[in-house]
DRENTORKOL-3810 file (N, C-alpha, C; in nm, 4 decimals):
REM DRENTORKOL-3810
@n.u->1.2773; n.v->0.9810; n.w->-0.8269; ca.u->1.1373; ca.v->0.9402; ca.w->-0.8286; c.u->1.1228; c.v->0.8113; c.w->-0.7478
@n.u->1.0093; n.v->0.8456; n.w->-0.6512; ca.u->1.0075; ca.v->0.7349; ca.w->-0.5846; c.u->0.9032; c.v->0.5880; c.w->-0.6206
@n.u->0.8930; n.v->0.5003; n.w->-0.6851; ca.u->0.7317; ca.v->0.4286; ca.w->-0.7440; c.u->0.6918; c.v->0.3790; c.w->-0.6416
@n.u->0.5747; n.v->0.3535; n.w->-0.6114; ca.u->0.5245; ca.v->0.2781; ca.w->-0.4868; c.u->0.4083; c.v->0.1741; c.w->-0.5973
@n.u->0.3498; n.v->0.0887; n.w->-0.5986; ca.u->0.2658; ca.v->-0.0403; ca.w->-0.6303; c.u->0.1904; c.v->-0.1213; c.w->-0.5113
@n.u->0.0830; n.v->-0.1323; n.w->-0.5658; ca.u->-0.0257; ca.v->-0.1483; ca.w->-0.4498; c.u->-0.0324; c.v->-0.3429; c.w->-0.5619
@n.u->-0.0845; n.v->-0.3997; n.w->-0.4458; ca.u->-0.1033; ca.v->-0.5487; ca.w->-0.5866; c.u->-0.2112; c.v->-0.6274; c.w->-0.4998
@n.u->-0.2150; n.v->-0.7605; n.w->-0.5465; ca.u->-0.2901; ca.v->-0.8518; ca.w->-0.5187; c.u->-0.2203; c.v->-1.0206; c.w->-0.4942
@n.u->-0.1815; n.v->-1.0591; n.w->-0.3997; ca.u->-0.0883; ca.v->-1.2040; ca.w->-0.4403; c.u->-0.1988; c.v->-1.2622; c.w->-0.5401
@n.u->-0.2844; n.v->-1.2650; n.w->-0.5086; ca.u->-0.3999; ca.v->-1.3959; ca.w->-0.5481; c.u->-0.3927; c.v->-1.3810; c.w->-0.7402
@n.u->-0.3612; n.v->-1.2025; n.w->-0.8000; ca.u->-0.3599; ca.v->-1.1643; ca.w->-0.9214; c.u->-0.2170; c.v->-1.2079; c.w->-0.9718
@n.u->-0.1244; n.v->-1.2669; n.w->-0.9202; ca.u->0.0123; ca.v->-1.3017; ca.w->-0.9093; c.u->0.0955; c.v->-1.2541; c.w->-0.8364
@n.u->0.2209; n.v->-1.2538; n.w->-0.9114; ca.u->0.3076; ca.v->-1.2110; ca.w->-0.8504; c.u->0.3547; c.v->-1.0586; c.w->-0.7569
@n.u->0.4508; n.v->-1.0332; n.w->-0.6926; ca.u->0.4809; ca.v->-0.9074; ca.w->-0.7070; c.u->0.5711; c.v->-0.8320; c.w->-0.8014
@n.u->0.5360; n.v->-0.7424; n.w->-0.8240; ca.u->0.6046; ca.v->-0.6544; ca.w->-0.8959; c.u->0.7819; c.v->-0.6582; c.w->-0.9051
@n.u->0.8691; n.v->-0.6711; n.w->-0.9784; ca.u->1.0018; ca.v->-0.7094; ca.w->-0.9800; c.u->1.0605; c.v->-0.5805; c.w->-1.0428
@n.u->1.1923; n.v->-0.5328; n.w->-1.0293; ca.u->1.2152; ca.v->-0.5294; ca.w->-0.8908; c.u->1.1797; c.v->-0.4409; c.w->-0.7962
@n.u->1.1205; n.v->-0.4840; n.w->-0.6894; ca.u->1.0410; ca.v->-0.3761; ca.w->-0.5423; c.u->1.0809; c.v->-0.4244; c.w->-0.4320
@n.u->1.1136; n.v->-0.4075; n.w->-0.3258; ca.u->1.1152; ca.v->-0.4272; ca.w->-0.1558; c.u->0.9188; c.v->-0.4287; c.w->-0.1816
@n.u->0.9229; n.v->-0.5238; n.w->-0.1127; ca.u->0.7867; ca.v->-0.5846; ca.w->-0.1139; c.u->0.7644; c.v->-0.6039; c.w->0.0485
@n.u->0.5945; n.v->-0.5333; n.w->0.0798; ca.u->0.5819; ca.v->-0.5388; ca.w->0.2148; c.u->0.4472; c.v->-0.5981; c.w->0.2226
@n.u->0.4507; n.v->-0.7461; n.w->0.2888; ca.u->0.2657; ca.v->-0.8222; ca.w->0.2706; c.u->0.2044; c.v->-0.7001; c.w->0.3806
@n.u->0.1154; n.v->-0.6875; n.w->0.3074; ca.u->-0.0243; ca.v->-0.6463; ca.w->0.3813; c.u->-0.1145; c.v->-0.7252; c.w->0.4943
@n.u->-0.1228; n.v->-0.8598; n.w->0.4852; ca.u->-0.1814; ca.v->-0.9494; ca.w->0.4782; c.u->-0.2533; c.v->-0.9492; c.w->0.5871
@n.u->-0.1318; n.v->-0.9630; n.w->0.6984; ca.u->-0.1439; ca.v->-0.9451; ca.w->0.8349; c.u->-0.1851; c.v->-0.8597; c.w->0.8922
@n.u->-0.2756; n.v->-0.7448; n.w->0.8330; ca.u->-0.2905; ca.v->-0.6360; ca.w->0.8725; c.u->-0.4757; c.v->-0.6618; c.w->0.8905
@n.u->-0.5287; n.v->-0.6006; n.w->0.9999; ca.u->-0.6807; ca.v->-0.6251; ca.w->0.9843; c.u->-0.7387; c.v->-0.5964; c.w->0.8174
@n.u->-0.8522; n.v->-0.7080; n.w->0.7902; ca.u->-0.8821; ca.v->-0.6808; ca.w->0.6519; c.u->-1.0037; c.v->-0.5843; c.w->0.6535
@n.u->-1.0478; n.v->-0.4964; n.w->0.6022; ca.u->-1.1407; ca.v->-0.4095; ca.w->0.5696; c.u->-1.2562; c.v->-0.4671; c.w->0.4723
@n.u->-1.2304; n.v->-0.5430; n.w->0.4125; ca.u->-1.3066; ca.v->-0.6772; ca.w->0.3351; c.u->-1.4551; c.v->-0.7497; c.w->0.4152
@n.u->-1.3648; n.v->-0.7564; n.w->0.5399; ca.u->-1.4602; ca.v->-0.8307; ca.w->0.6316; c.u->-1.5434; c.v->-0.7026; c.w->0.7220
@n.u->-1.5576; n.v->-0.6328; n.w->0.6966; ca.u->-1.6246; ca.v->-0.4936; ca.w->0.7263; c.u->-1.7323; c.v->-0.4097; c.w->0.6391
@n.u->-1.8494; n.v->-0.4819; n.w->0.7026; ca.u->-1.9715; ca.v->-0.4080; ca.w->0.6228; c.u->-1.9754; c.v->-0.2773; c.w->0.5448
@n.u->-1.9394; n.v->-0.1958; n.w->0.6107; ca.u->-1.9817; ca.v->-0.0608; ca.w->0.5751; c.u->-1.7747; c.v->-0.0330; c.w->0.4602
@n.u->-1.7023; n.v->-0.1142; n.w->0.5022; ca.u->-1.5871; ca.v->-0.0917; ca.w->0.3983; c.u->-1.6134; c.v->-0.1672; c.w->0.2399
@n.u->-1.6259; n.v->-0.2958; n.w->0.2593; ca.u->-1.5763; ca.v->-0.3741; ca.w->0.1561; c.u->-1.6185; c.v->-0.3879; c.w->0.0541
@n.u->-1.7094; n.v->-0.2584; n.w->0.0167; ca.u->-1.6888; ca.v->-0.2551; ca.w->-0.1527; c.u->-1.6511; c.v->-0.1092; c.w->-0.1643
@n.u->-1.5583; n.v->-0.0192; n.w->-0.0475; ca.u->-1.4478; ca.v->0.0708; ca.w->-0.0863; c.u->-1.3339; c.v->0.0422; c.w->-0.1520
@n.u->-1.2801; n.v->0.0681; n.w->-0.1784; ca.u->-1.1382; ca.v->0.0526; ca.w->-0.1756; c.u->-1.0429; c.v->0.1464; c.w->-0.1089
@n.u->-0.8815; n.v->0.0990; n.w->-0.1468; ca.u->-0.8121; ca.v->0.1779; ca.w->-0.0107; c.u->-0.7908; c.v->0.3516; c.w->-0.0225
@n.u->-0.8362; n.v->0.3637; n.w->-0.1595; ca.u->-0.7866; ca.v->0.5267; ca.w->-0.1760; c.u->-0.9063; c.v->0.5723; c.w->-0.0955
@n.u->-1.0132; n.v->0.5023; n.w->-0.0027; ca.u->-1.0964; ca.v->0.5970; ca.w->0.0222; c.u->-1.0505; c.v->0.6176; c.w->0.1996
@n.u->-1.0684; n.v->0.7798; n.w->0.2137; ca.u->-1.0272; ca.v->0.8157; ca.w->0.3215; c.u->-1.0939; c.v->0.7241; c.w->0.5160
@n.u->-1.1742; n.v->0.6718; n.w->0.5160; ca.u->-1.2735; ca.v->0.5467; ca.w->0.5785; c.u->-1.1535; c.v->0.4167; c.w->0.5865
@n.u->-1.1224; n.v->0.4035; n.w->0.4511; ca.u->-1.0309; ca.v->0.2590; ca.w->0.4726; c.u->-0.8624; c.v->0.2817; c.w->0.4950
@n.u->-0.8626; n.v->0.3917; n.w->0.4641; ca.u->-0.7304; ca.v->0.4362; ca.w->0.4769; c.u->-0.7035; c.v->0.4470; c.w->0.6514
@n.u->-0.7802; n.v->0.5060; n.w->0.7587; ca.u->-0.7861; ca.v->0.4782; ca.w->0.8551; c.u->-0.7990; c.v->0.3928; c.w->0.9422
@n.u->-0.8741; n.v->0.3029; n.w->0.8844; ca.u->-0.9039; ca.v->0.1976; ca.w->0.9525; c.u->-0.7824; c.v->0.0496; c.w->0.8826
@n.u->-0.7281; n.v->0.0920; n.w->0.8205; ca.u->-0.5795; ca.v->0.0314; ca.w->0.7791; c.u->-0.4729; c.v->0.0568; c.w->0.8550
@n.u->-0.4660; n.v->0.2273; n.w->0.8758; ca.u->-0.3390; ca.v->0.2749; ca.w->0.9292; c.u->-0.3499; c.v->0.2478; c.w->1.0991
@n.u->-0.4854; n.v->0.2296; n.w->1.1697; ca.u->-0.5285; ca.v->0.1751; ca.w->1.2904; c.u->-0.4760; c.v->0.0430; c.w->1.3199
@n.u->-0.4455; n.v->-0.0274; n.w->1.1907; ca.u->-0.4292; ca.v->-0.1977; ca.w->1.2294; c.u->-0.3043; c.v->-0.2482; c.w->1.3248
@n.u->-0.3410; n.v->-0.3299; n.w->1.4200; ca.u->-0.2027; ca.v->-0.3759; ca.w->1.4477; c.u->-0.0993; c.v->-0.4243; c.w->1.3764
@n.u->0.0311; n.v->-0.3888; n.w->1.3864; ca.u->0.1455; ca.v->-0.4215; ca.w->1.3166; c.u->0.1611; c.v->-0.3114; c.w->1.1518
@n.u->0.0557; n.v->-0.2186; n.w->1.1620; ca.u->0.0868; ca.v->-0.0746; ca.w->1.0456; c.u->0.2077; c.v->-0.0180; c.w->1.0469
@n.u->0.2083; n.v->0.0227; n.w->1.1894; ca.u->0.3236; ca.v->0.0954; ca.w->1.1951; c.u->0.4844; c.v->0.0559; c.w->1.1563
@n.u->0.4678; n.v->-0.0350; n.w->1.1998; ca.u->0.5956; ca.v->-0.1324; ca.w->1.1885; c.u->0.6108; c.v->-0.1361; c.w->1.0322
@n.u->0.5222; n.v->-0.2061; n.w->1.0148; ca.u->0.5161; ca.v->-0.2297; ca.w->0.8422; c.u->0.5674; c.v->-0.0813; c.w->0.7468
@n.u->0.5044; n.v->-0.0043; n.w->0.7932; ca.u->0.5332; ca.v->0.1085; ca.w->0.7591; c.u->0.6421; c.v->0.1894; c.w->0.7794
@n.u->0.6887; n.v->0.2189; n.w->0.8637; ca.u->0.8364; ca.v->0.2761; ca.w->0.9014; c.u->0.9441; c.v->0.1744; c.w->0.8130
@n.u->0.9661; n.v->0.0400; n.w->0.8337; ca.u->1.0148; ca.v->-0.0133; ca.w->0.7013; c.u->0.9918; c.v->0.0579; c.w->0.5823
@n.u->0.8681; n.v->0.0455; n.w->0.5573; ca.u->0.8637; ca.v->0.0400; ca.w->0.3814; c.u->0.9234; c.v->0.2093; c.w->0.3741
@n.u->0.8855; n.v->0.3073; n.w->0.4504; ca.u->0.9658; ca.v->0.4611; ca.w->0.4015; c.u->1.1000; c.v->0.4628; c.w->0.4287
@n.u->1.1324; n.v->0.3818; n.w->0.4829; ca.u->1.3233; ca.v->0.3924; ca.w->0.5649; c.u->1.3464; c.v->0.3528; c.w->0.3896
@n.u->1.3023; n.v->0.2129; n.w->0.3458; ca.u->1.3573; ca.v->0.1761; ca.w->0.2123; c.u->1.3398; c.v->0.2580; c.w->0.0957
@n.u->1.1935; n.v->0.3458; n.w->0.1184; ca.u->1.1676; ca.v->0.4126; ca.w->0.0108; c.u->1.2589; c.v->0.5902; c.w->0.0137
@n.u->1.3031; n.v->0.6130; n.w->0.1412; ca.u->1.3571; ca.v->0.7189; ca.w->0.1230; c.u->1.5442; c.v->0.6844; c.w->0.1124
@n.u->1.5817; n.v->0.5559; n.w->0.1168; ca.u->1.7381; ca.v->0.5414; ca.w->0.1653; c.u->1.8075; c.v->0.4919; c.w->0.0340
@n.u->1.7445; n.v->0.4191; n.w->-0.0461; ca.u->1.7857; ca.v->0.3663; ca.w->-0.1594; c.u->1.7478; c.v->0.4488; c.w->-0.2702
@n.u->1.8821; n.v->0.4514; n.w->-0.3962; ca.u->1.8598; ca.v->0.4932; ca.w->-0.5064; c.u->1.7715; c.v->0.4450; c.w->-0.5926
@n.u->1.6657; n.v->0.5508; n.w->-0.6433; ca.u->1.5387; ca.v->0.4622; ca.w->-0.7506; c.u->1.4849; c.v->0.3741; c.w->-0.7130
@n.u->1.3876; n.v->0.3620; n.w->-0.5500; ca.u->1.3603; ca.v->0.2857; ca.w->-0.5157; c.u->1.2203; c.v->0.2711; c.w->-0.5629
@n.u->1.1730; n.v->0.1173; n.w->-0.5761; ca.u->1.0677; ca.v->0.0803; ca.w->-0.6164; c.u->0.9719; c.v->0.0048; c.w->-0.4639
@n.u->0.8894; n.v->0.0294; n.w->-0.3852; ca.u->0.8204; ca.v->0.0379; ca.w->-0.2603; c.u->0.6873; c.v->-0.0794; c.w->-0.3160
@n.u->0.6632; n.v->-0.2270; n.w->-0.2630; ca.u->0.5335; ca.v->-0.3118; ca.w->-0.3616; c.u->0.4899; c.v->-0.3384; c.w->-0.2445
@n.u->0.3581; n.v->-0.2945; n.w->-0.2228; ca.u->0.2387; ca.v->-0.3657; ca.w->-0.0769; c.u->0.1624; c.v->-0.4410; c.w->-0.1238
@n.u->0.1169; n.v->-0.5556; n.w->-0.0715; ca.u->0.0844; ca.v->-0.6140; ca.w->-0.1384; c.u->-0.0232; c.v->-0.6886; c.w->-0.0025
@n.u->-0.1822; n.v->-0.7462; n.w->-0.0270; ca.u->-0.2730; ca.v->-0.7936; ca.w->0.0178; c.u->-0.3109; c.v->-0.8854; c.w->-0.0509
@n.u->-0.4424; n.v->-0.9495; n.w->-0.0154; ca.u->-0.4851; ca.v->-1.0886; ca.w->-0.0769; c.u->-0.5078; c.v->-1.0159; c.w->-0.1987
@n.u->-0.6376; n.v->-0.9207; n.w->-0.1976; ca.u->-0.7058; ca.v->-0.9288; ca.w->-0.3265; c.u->-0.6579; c.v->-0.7976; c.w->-0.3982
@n.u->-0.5372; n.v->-0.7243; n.w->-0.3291; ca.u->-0.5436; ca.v->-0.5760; ca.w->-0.3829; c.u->-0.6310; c.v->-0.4630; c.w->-0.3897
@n.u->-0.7176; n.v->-0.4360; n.w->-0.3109; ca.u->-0.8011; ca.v->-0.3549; ca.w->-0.2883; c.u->-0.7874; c.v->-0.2755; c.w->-0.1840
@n.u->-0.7873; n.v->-0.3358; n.w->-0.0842; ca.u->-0.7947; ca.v->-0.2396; ca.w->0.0551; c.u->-0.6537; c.v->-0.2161; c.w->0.1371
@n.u->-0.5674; n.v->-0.3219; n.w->0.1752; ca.u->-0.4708; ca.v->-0.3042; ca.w->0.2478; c.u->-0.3465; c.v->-0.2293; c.w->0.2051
@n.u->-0.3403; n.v->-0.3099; n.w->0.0859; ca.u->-0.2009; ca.v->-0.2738; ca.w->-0.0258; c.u->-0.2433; c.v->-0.1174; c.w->-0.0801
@n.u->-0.3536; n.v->-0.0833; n.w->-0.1345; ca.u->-0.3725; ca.v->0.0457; ca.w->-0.1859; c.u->-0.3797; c.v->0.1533; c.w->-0.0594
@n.u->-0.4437; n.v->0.1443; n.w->0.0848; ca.u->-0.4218; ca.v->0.2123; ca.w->0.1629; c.u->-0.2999; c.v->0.2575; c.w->0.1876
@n.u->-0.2285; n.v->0.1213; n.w->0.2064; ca.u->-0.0870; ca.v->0.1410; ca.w->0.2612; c.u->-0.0417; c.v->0.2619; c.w->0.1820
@n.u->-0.0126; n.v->0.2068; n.w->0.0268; ca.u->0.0425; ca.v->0.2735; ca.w->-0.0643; c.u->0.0193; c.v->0.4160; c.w->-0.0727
@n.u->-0.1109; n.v->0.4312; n.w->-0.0698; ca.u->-0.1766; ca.v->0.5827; ca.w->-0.0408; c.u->-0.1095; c.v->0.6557; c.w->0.0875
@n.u->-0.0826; n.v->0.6214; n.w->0.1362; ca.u->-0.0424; ca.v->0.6576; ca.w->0.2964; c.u->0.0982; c.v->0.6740; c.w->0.2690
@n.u->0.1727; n.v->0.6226; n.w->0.2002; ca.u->0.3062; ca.v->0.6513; ca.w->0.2461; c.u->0.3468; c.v->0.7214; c.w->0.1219
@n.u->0.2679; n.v->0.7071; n.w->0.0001; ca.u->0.2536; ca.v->0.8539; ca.w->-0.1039; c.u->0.2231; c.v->1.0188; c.w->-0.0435
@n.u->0.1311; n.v->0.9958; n.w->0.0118; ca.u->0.1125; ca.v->1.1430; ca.w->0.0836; c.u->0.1927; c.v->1.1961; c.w->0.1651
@n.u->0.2341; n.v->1.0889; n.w->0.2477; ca.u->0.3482; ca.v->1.1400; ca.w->0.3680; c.u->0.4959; c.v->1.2144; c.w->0.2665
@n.u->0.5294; n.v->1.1376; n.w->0.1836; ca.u->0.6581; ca.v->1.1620; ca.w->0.0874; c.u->0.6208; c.v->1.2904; c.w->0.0326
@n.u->0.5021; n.v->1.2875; n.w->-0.0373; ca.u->0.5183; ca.v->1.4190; ca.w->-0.1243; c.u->0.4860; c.v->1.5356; c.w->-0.0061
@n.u->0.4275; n.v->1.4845; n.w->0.0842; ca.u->0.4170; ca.v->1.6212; ca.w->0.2416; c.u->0.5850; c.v->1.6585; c.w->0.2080
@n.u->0.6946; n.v->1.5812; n.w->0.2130; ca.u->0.8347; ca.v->1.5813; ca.w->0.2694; c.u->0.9253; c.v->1.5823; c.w->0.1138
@n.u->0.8417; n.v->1.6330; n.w->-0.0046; ca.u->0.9190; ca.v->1.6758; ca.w->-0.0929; c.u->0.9577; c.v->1.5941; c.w->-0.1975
@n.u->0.8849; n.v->1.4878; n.w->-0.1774; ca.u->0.9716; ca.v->1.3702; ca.w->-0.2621; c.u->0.9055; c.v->1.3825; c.w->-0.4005
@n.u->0.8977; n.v->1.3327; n.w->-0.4853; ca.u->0.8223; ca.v->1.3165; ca.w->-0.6091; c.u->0.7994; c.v->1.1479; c.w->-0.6310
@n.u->0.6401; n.v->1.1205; n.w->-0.6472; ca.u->0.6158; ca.v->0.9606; ca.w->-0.6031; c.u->0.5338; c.v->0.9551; c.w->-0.7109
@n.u->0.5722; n.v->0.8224; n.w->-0.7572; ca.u->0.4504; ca.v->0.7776; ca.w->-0.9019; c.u->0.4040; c.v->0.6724; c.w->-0.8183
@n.u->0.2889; n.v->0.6359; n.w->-0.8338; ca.u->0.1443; ca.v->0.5299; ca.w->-0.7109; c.u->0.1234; c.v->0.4365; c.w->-0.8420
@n.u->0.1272; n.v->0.3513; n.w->-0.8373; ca.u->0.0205; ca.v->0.2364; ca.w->-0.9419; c.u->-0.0158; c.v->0.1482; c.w->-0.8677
@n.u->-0.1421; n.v->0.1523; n.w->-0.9038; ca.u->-0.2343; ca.v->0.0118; ca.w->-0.7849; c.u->-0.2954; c.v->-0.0535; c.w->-0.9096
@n.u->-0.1978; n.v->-0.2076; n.w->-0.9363; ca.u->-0.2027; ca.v->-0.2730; ca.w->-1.0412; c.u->-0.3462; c.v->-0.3090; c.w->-1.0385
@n.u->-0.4100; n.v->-0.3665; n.w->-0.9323; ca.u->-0.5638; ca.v->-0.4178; ca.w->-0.9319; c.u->-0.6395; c.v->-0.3212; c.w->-0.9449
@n.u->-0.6177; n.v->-0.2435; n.w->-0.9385; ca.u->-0.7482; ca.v->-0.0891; ca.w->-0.9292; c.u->-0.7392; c.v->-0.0683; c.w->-1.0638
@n.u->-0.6124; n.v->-0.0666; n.w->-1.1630; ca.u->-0.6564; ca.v->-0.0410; ca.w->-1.3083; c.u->-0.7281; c.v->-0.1686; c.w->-1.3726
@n.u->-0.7309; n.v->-0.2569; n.w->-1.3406; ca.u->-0.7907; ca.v->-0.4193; ca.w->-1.4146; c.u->-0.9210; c.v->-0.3767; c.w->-1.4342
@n.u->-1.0062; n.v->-0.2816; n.w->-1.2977; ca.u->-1.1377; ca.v->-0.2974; ca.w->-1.2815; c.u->-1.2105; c.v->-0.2529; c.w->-1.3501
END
């Protein structure tokens, strides 16, 4: 089982223990009229996440770790937990279970709300 965790720095910490990948740097969807009171599970922000410069990168990391290590735990993490970290997370959940894996998702800020 693979866990993946979507978070928030600003809500604390990250999740222990996870390979932790900031979001941060990634264009924010926040600052985008027609996004920022989506969040990332919605298919709109999920694109316009996976568009950002430096996604890819970020991303090919976080599945190399999530498919190479035993019981790996996968934590993305953005300012506020909404858009970057839950996209991400969403995105590299779907790709895994496309490729067989079995993935549990928790997007710690999305249950608070």
């Amino acid at each position: 089982m693979i866990r993946i965790t979507s978070f928030g720095f600003r809500a604390g910490g990250a999740p222990a223990p996870a390979f932790v990948f900031d979001c941060r740097g990634l264009k924010n969807p926040h600052f985008e009229p027609a996004l920022r009171d989506l969040d990332g599970t919605s298919p709109a922000v999920k694109t316009f996440v996976e568009k950002s410069q430096g996604f890819n990168d970020l991303y090919a990391q976080a599945k190399f770790h999530a498919i190479t290590y035993a019981e790996p735990h996968v934590a993305f993490g953005c300012f506020g937990g909404r858009h970057r970290s839950v996209a991400s997370a969403e995105l590299l959940a779907e790709d895994l279970r496309l490729h067989g894996y079995q993935v549990e998702v928790t997007h710690r800020e999305l249950a608070k709300a």
